[in-house]
C-alpha positions in Angstrom: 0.0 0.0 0.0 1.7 3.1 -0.9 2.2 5.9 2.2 -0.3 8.0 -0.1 -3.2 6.0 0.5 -2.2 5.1 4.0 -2.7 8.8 5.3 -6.0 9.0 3.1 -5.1 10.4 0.1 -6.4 7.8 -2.3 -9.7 8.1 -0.3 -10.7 11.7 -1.4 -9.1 13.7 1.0 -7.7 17.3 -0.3 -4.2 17.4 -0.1 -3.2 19.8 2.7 -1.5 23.2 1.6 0.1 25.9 3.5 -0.6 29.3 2.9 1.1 31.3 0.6 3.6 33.8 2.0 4.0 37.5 1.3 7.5 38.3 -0.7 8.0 41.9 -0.8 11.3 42.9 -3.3 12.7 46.2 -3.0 14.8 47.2 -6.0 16.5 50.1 -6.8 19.8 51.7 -8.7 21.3 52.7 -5.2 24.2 50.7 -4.7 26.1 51.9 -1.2 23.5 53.7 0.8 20.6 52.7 -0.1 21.8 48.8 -0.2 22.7 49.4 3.5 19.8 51.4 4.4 17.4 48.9 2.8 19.2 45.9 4.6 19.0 47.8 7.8 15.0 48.5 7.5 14.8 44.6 6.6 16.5 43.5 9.3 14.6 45.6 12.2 11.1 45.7 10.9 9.0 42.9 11.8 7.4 42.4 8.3 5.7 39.2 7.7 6.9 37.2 4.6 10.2 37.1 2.5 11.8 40.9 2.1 14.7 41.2 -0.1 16.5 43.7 -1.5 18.0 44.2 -4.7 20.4 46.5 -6.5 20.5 46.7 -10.1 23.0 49.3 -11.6 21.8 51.9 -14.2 19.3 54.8 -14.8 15.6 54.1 -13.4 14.5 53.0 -16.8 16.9 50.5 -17.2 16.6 48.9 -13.7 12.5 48.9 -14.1 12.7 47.3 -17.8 15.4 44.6 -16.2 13.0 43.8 -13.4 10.1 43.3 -16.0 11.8 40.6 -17.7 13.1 38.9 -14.7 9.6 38.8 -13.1 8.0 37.6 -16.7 10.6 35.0 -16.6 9.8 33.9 -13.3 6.2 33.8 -14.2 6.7 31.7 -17.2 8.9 29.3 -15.2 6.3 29.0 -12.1 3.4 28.3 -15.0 6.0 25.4 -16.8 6.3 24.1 -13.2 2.9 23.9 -12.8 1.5 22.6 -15.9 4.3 19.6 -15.5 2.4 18.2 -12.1 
């Protein structure tokens, strides 16, 4: 009998899933000071979720077109991941 249908599984029972957490990302052009500052917020603030900061060099049109793709990509990875279970 296979551990799946041991715990009730097989028998119609929804699969249990935890709740989703929050991921806040906090990106900007600042590389020194605000990476610090940033960091030091992160640290001290008791925010629920995942907070990350990130620095990407360049003017604010460049960082704001490099996060677009990189969060496209990550949605087109999550939906591949998703259709393959």
């Amino acid at each position: 009998m296979a551990k799946a249908e041991r715990r009730g599984l097989a028998r119609g029972r929804k699969k249990q899933t935890r709740a989703k957490r929050k991921r806040h990302l906090i990106v900007s052009n600042g590389k020194v000071t605000e990476t610090e500052y940033f960091n030091h917020l992160i640290s001290e603030m008791d925010v629920r979720g995942s907070v990350r900061y990130r620095h990407i060099d360049g003017d604010p049109l460049k960082v704001a077109k490099q996060l677009s793709r990189e969060l496209d990509s990550d949605k087109r990875l999550l939906k591949q991941a998703k259709s393959k279970h």
